[in-house]
Every structure is written in structure tokens, then in C-alpha cells.
C-alpha positions as CSV (number, residue, x, y, z in Angstrom):
1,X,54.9,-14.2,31.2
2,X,54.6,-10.3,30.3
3,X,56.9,-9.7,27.6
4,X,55.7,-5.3,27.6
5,X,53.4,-5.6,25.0
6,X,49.8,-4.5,26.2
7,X,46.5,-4.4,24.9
8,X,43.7,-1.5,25.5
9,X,40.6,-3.4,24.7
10,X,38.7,-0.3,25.8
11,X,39.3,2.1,23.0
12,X,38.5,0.1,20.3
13,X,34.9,0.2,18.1
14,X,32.7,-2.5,18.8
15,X,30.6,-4.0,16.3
16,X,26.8,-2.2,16.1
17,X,24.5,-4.9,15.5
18,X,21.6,-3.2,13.8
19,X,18.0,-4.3,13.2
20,X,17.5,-4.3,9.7
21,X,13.8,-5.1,10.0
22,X,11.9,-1.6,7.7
23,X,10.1,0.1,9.5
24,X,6.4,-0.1,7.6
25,X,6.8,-3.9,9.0
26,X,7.4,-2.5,12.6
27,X,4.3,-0.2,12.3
28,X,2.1,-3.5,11.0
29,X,3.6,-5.5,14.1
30,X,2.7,-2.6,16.7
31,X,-0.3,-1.5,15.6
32,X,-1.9,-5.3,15.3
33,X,-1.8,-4.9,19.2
34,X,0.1,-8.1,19.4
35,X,-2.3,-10.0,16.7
36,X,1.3,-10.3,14.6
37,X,3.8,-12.0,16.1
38,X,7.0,-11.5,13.6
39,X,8.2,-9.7,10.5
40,X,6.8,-13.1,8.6
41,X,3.3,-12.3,9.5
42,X,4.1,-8.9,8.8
43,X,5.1,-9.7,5.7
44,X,2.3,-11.4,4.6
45,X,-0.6,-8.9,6.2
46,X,1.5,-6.3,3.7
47,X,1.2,-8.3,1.0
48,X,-2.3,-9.3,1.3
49,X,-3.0,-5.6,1.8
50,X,-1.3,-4.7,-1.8
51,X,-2.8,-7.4,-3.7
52,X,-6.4,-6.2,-1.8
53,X,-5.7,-2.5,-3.4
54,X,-4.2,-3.7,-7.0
55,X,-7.7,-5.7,-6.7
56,X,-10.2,-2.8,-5.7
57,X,-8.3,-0.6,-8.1
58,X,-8.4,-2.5,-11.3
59,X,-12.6,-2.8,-10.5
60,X,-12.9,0.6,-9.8
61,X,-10.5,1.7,-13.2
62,X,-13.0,-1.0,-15.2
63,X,-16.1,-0.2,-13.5
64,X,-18.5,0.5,-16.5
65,X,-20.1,3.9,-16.9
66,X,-23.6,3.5,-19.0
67,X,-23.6,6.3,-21.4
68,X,-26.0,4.6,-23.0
69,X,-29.4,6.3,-23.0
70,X,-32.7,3.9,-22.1
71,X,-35.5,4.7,-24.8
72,X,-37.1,6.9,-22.7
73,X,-34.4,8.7,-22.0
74,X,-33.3,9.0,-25.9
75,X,-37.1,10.2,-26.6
76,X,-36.4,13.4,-24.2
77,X,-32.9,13.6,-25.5
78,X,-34.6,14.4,-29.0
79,X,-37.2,16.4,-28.4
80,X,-35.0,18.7,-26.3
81,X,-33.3,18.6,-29.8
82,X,-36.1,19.5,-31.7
83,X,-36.9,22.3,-29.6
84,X,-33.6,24.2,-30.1
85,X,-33.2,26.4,-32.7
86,X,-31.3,26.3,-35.8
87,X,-29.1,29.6,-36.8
């Protein structure tokens, strides 16, 4: 039952189905040499990773200095003081 009318399938756009995974997960997931199964894991390792850095960072920004001076060190501190003239 051909009633003229014709199709051309072959000429049309076919739909792209892209991978929307990032590509920072694909780097975790090849470089764990297989240890990572999926972009869960991924996820996750990524994660852990950023909370480890927030962690080291805010210990390293708090991370006390001493400037206080023991009492032996204050005694040198003055006498060094003492020996420096006045104008």
C-alpha cells in the first residue's frame, strides 16, 4: 500500500547521548587503578579529600606561634637592651 509518500531516515540528526560524568571524577576513577568502581565512589574519595584539606588547613591557619619569650630568653632580650645606646 504505497500511497508516494517516502521517508529518508538517513538524513536526519540522531540524538547524541553524552556522558555527563565531570571529568575530575573520571581522573579519580582512572587513576585509583581500578580501586574505584563508579562515579559514587568517586564522589565520595573527592569529598573525603576536601573535607581532609579544609581540616589540615584550618590547623595549619590556627597553629599557635610562641612569641612568648621563656625567662631566659627575656634576660638576654634585656641586656641586649641595656647594651644599646641611647641618642
Amino acid at each position: 500500500m504505497s500511497n508516494g509518500v517516502e521517508f529518508d531516515f538517513d538524513n536526519e540528526p540522531r540524538a547524541v547521548v553524552q556522558d555527563k560524568t565531570p571529568a575530575i571524577v573520571k581522573l579519580v576513577i582512572k587513576l585509583s587503578g581500578g580501586l574505584i568502581k563508579d562515579s559514587t565512589q568517586a564522589n565520595y574519595v573527592l569529598l573525603g579529600f576536601v573535607v581532609l584539606v579544609v581540616v589540615l588547613s584550618f590547623f595549619l591557619w590556627t597553629k599557635e606561634t610562641s612569641n612568648e619569650l621563656t625567662p631566659q630568653q627575656l634576660e638576654v632580650y634585656i641586656q641586649n637592651m641595656n647594651n644599646i645606646p641611647l641618642r
